[in-house]
C-alpha positions in Angstrom: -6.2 -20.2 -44.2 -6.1 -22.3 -40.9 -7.2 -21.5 -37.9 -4.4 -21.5 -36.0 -1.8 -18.4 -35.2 1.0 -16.8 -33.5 1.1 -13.6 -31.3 4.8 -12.3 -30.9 4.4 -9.4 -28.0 5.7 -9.0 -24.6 2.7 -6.5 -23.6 -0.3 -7.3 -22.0 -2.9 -4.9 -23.8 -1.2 -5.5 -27.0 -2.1 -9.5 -26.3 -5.3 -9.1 -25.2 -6.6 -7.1 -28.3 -5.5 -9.1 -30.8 -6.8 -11.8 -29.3 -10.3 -10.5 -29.2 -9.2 -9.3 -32.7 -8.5 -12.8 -33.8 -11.3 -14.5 -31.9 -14.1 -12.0 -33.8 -12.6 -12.1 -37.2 -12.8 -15.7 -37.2 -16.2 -15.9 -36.1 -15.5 -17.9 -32.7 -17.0 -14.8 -30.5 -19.9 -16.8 -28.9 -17.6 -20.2 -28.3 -15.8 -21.1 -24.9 -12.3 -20.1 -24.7 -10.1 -22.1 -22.9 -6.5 -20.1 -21.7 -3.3 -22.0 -20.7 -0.2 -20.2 -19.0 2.8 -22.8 -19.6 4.2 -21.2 -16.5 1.4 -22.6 -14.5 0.4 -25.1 -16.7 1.3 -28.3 -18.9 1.7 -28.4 -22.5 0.2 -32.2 -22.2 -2.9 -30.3 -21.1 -2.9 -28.3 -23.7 -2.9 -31.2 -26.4 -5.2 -32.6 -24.4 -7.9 -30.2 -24.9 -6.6 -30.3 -28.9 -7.8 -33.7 -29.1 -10.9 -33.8 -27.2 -14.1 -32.6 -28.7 -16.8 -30.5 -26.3 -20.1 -32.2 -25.4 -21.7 -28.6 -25.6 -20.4 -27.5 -28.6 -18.2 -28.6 -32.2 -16.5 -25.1 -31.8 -13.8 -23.6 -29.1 -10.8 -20.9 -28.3 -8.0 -22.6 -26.9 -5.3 -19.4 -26.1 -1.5 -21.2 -24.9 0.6 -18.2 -23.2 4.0 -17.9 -22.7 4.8 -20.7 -25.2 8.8 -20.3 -23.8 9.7 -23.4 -26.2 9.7 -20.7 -29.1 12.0 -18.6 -27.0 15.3 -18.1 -26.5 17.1 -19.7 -23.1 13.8 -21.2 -21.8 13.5 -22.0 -18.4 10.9 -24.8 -18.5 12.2 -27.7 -20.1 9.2 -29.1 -22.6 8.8 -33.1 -23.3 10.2 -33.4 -26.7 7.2 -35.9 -27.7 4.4 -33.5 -26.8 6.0 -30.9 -29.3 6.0 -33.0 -31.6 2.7 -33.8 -30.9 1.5 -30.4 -31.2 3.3 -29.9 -34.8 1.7 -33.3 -35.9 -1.7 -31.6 -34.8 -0.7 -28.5 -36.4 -0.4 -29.8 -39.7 -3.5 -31.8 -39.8 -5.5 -28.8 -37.5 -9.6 -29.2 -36.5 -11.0 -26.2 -38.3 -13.7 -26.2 -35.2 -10.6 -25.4 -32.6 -9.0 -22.0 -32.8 -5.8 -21.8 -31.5 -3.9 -18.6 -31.0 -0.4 -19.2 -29.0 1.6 -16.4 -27.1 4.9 -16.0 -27.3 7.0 -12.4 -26.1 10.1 -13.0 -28.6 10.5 -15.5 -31.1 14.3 -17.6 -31.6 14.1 -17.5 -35.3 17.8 -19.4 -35.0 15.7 -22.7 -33.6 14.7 -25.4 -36.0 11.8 -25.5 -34.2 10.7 -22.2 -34.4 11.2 -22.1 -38.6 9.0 -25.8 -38.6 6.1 -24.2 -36.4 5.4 -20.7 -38.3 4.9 -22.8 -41.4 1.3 -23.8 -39.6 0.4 -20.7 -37.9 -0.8 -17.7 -38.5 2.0 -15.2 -37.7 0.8 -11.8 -35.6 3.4 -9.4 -35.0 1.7 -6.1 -34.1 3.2 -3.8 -31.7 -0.2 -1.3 -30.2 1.0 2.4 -29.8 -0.6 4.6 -27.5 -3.1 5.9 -30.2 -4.3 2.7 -31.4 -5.4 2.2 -27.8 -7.1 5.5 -28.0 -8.7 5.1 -31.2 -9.8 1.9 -30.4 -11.8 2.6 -27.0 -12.7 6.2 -27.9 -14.6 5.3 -31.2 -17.2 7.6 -31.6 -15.8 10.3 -29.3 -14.3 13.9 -30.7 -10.8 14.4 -29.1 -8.1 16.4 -30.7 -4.9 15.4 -31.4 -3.5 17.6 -28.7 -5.6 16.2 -26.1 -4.5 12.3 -26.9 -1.0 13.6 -26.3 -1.8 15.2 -22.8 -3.7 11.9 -22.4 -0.7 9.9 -23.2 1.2 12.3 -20.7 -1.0 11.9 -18.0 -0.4 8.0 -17.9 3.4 7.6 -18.9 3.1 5.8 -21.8 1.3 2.3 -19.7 -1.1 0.8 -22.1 -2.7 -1.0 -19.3 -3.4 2.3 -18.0 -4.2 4.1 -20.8 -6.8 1.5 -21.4 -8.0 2.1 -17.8 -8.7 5.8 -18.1 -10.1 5.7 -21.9 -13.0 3.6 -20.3 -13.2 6.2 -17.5 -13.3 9.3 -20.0 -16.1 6.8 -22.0 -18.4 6.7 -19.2 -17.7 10.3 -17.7 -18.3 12.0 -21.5 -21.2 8.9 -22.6 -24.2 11.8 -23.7 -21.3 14.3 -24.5 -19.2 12.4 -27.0 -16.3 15.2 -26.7 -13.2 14.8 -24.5 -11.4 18.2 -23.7 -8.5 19.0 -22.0 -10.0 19.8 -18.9 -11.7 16.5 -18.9 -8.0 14.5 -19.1 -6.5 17.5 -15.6 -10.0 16.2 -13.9 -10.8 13.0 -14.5 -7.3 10.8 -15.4 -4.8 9.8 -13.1 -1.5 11.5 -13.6 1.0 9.0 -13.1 3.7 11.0 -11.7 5.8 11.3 -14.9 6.2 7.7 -12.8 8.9 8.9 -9.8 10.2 5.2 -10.2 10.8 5.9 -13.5 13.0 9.3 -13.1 14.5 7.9 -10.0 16.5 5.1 -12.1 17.3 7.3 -14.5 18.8 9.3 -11.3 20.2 5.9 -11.2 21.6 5.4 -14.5 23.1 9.0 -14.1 24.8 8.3 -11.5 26.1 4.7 -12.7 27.6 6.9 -15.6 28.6 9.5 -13.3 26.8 11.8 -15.6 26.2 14.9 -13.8 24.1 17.2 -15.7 21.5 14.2 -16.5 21.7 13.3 -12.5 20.9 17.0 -12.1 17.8 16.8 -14.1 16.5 13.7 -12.7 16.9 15.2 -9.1 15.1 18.6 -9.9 12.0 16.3 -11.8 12.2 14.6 -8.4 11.5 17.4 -6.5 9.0 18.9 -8.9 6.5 16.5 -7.4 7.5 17.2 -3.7 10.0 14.9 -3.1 12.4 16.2 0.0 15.8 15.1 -0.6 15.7 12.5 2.4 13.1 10.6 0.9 15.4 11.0 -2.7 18.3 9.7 -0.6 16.1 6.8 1.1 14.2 5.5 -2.8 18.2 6.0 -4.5 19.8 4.0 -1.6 16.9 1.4 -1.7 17.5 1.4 -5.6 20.8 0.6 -5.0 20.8 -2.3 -2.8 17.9 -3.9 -5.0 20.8 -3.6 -7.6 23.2 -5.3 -5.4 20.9 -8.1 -5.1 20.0 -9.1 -8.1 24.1 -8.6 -9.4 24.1 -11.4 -7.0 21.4 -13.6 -7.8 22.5 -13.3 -12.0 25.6 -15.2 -10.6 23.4 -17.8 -9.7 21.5 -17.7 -13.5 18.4 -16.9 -12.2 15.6 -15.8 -14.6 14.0 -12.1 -14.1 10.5 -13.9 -12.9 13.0 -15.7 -10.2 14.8 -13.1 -8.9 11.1 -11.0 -8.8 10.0 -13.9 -6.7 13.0 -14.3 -4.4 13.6 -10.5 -3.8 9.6 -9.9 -4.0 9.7 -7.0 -5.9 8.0 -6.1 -9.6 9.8 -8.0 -12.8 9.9 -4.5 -13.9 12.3 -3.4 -10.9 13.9 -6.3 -11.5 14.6 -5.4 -15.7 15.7 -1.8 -14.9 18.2 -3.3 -12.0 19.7 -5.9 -14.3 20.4 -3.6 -17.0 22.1 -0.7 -14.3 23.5 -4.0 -12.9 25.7 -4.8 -15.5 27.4 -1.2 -15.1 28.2 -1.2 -11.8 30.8 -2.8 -10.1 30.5 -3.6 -6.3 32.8 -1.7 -4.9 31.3 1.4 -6.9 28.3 0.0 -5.4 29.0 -0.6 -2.0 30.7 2.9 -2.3 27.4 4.9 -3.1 25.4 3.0 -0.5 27.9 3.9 1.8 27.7 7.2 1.0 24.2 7.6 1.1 24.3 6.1 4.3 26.5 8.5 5.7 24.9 11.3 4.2 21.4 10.5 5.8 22.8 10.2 9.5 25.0 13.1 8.5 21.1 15.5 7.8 19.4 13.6 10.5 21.8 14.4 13.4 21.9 18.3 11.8 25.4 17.9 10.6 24.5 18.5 7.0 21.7 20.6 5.5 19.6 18.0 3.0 19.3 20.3 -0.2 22.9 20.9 0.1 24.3 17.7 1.1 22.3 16.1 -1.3 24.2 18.5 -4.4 27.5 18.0 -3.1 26.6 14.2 -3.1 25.9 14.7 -7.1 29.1 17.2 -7.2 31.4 14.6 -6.2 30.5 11.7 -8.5 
């Protein structure tokens, strides 16, 4: 077996761990690792580092992230002769270099992509919540129950999941027994994410889907959101949608719209998707009448629980 493999993952604890999982089970732990992004940097510096051998030591980690060349609609365009210079290393490998490369979704329709996975080490492993538990809680009782509210408390994030587990690890070291009261005092509850139920206020409403808008807006105010600032985040929502419908005319890529509109990828995922379902005038429409609506409670006009219903009512 060489020493050489593939991660396919778009998540960033799910990376990290089987990269330490990689780098232990082949015995490299105590060897320099050296990490290239090819967002940031060159492949040419990668093969670089492939063919040159360390003054210090015979052995080293080199990690290559977001190897795009793999993927589908790249938007880095990748010197044809240094990929074939990497699959010429790949089949002849130094069994003193470890190389693990990154990649979020594999094009299995590209030649190049059947010709590499020949030489590497193929890890496809998607982490769930509990293996993130299990994992960093070794050693520690906690029922099944209490994993759950656990999961609860941090919506699902893996990065924050990870977080807390270390925080419950140090709060419960001599005790080695995690209760449910431990999880209400000690991890941060995520509000079931209120960016989270507000675009699936906004999905409602993109499908004019009453009942589900009605539900989003009651979870909403669960956590002491006043209907102004529900009318303010939904008409925010709604322009960041109108922007990026926009900048996919242009062919832009989710990291460059993030960029231009300096917002989260993430915002930028969940717009392009509700983007797709709008149209502008539908769009301009709800702004509109947001807009409206919000002098309309501010001048007294309307009252904001109200107002804010019949604005559901009507879609």
């Amino acid at each position: 077996m060489n020493n050489n493999y593939l991660i396919e993952s778009n998540d960033f604890v799910t990376i990290s761990k089987q990269i330490e999982k990689i780098i232990k089970d082949n015995n490299f732990t105590n060897e320099i690792v050296n990490t290239y992004d090819l967002e940031e940097s060159l492949l040419s510096q990668v093969l670089e580092d492939l063919d040159t051998y360390s003054l210090f030591s015979n052995k080293k980690v080199i990690v290559v992230k977001n190897a795009s060349f793999l993927e589908n609609n790249s938007k880095i365009s990748f010197n044809e002769k240094e990929i074939n210079h990497l699959l010429k290393y790949l089949q002849n490998s130094n069994p003193d270099i470890l190389l693990i490369i990154c990649v979020k979704k594999l094009d299995l329709r590209k030649k190049l992509t059947k010709e590499i996975k020949k030489y590497l080490n193929v890890v496809k492993n998607y982490l769930t919540p509990y293996d993130i538990i299990n994992d960093e809680l070794e050693g520690f009782d906690i029922s099944f129950r209490t994993k759950n509210l656990l999961i609860d408390y941090v919506n699902e994030d893996l990065s924050l999941l990870q977080t807390e587990c270390n925080k419950l690890k140090m709060y419960k070291y001599n005790e080695k027994n995690i209760t449910k009261e431990d999880i209400e005092n000690i991890v941060f509850k995520v509000q079931k994410d209120s960016e989270k139920i507000l675009f699936e206020l906004v999905n409602s409403i993109v499908i004019k889907d009453k009942k589900k808008a009605f539900k989003a807006y009651l979870d909403l105010t669960e956590y002491n959101y006043e209907p102004i600032a529900i009318i303010a985040l939904l008409e925010s929502q709604l322009r960041l949608i109108y922007q990026v419908s926009l900048a996919l005319e242009d062919n832009l890529s989710t990291k460059e719209i993030a960029t231009m509109l300096k917002v989260h990828p993430f915002r930028v995922e969940k717009s392009i998707i509700s983007a797709r379902s709008f149209t502008r005038e539908d769009l301009n429409k709800f702004i509109s009448d947001l807009a409206k609506l919000d002098l309309d409670i501010k001048s007294g006009v309307k009252d904001s629980k109200l107002g804010f219903k019949l604005f559901l009512i009507n879609l």
